[in-house]
N, C-alpha and C positions, 0 to 999 in steps of 0.2 A: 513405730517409725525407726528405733533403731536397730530393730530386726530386720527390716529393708533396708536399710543403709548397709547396714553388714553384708545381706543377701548383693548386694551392687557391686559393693567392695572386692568380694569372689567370684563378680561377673556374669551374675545371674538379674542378665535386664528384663527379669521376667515377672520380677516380686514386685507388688505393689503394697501401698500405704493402704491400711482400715482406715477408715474414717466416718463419721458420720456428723449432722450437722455444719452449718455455717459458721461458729466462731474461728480465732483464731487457728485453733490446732488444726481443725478440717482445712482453711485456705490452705496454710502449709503442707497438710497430706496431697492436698488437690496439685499444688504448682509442682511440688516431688516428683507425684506421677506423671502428670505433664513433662519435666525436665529428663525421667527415666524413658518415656515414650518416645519422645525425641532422641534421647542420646543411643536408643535402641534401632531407628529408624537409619540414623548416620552410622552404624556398626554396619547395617545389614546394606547401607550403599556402599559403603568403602569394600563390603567381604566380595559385593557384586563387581564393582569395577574390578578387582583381586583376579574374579574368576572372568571374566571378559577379558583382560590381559593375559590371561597364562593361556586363553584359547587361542589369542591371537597368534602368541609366541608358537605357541604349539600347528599351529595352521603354517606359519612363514616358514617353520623346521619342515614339517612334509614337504613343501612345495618347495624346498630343495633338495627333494630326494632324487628327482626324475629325468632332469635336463639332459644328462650326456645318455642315459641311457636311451629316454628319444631319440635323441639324435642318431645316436650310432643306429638304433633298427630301423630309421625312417633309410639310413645311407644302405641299412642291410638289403630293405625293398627294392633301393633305387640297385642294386648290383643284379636284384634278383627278377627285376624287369626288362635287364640290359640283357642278361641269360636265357630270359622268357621261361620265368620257372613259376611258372602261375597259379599253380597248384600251391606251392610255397608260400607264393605271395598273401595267397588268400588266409594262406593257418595263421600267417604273421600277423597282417592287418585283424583279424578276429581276436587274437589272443591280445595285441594293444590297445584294441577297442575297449575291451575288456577292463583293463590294467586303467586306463583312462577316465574309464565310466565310474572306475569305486575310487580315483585319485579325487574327482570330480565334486563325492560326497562327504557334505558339511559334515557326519559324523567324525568324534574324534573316537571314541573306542568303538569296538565292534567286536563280534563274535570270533573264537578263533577258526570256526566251518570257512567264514566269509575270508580268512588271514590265507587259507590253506589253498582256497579257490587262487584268489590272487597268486601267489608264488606257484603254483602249476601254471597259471598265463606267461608268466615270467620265465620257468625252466622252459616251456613251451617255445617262447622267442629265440632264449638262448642256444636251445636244443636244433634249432635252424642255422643257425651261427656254427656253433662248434659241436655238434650232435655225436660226431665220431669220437671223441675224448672223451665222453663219462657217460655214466645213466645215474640215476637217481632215484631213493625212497624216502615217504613218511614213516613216520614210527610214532604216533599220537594216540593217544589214550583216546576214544571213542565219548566220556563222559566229560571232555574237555572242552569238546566242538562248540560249545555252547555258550563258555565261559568268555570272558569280556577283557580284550587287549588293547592296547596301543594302535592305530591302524598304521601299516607298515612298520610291524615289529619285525617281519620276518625276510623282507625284500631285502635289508640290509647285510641281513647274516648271508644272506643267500648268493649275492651280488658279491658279497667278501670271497667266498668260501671261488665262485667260480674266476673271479679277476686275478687271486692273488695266488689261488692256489693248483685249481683244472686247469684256466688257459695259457699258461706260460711254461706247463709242463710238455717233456716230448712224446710221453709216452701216452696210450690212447684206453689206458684201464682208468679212468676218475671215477671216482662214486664220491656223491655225496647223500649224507644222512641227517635228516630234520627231526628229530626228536623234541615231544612235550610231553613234560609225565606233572602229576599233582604232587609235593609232597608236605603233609600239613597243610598251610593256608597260604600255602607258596605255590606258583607256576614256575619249570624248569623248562628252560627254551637251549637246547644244543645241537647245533650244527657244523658237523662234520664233516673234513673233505679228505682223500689222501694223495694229494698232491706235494707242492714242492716244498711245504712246510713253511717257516722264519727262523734262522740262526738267532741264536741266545742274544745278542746283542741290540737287533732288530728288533725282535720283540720287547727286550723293555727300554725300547724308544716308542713302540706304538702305544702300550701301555701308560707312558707317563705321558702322552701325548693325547690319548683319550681321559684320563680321569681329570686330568690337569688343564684340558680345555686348547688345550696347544694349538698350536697352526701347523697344519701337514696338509697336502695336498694327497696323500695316501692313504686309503683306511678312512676317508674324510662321513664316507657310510655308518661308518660303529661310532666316530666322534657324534654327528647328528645324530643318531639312534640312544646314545648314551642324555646327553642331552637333553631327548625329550621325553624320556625314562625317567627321570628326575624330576623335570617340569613338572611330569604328572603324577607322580606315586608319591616323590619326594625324597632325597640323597638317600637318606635311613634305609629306605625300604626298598630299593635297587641293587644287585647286586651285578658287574659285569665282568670274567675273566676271559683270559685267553691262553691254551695251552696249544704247542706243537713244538715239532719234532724235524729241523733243516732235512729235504729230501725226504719226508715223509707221511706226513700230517698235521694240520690243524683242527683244533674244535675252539668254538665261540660260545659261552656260557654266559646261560642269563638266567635270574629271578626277580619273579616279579610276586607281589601278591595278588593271591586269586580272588578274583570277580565274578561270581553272577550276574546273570543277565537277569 
């Protein structure tokens, strides 16, 4: 018995009391185990509620990833029905059906194949919108497609790179670059734009305003993105910088650790 009690002590509510017989020492082994049973039972309710709340958390975080961007393509259709650009209308309404249909889905991680799908529906929208300022590539490791992310890890970098950096520039060369390579037991997620950049000062206001949880109505994409990066991996195992260059470039860096499916 007090090699179980020790085994308990260290949190292993897995040991139980020998026993044999009715007298005294077996009742005592018997309620022990009884008492470890139970208090094994109340561990694995409270880890459940644990993980039922950080879904939640994690469900109300996506579901505010999408609104303005709705909106603005629903107002993009309505310009593009007033023009009668029907052809347009149709690639739009297809690529938000899209983007819709995997918002729609209870899974929280997913494959990065499915991450990749999604952000092509997205450049795809945007590519209607402001098409003439940039083009765009992947750059993904082929043995990655497979591996298990965040769902909307990547609309945020993306949505950054084009808001802050493609569309407020005057000039019409933008590229942006999606990049995920494996290194060790880490996934590295960088997206690159060569747009207007952030002056030195700018950026470590967005910086201290994403790790620090701040209130900005700018950048509000990488603060939720940040956020539920940690929800789910946990602070330790997140990593998230931001480098660029005023009138030049930005990139948006992330690690995560790697998952199988």
């Amino acid at each position: 018995m007090l090699r179980c009690m020790e085994d308990v002590r260290h949190g292993n509510l897995t040991s139980r009391v020998e026993y044999s017989g009715d007298d005294e020492i077996g009742l005592l082994g018997e309620e022990f185990n009884k008492m470890i049973e139970k208090l094994d039972e109340q561990v694995n309710h409270i880890m459940q509620m644990e993980i039922q709340v950080k879904d939640a958390q994690l469900m109300a975080y996506e579901n505010q990833t999408n609104p303005h961007f709705l909106y603005n393509t629903l107002d993009l259709v309505r310009m593009m029905s007033i023009n009668k650009e029907n052809d347009k209308i149709e690639n739009v309404v297809v690529s938000l059906s899209r983007i819709l249909r995997y918002n729609l889905s209870q899974e929280t991680t997913v494959a990065l194949a499915d991450e990749v799908r999604c952000a092509e529906s997205y450049f795809d929208i945007w590519y209607m919108r402001i098409g003439d300022k940039f083009e765009y590539e992947f750059d993904i490791d082929d043995s990655l497609m497979n591996c298990h992310v965040v769902k909307f890890i990547l609309q945020p970098l993306i949505e950054n790179a084009i808001k802050h950096g493609i569309e407020p520039m005057e000039r019409k060369d933008g590229f942006i670059t999606v990049i995920a390579q494996k290194h060790d037991n880490r996934i590295i997620i960088n997206v690159a734009d060569n747009g207007v950049g952030i002056t030195k000062e700018k950026l470590k206001e967005i910086k201290e305003n994403i790790k620090n949880q701040g209130c900005s109505n700018n950048h509000i994409g990488l603060q939720n993105l940040y956020k539920r990066l940690i929800l789910f991996y946990g602070e330790e195992n997140v990593f998230m910088d931001i480098f660029s260059e005023a009138d030049q470039s930005t990139q948006v860096l992330i690690e995560i650790p790697y998952k199988e499916i």
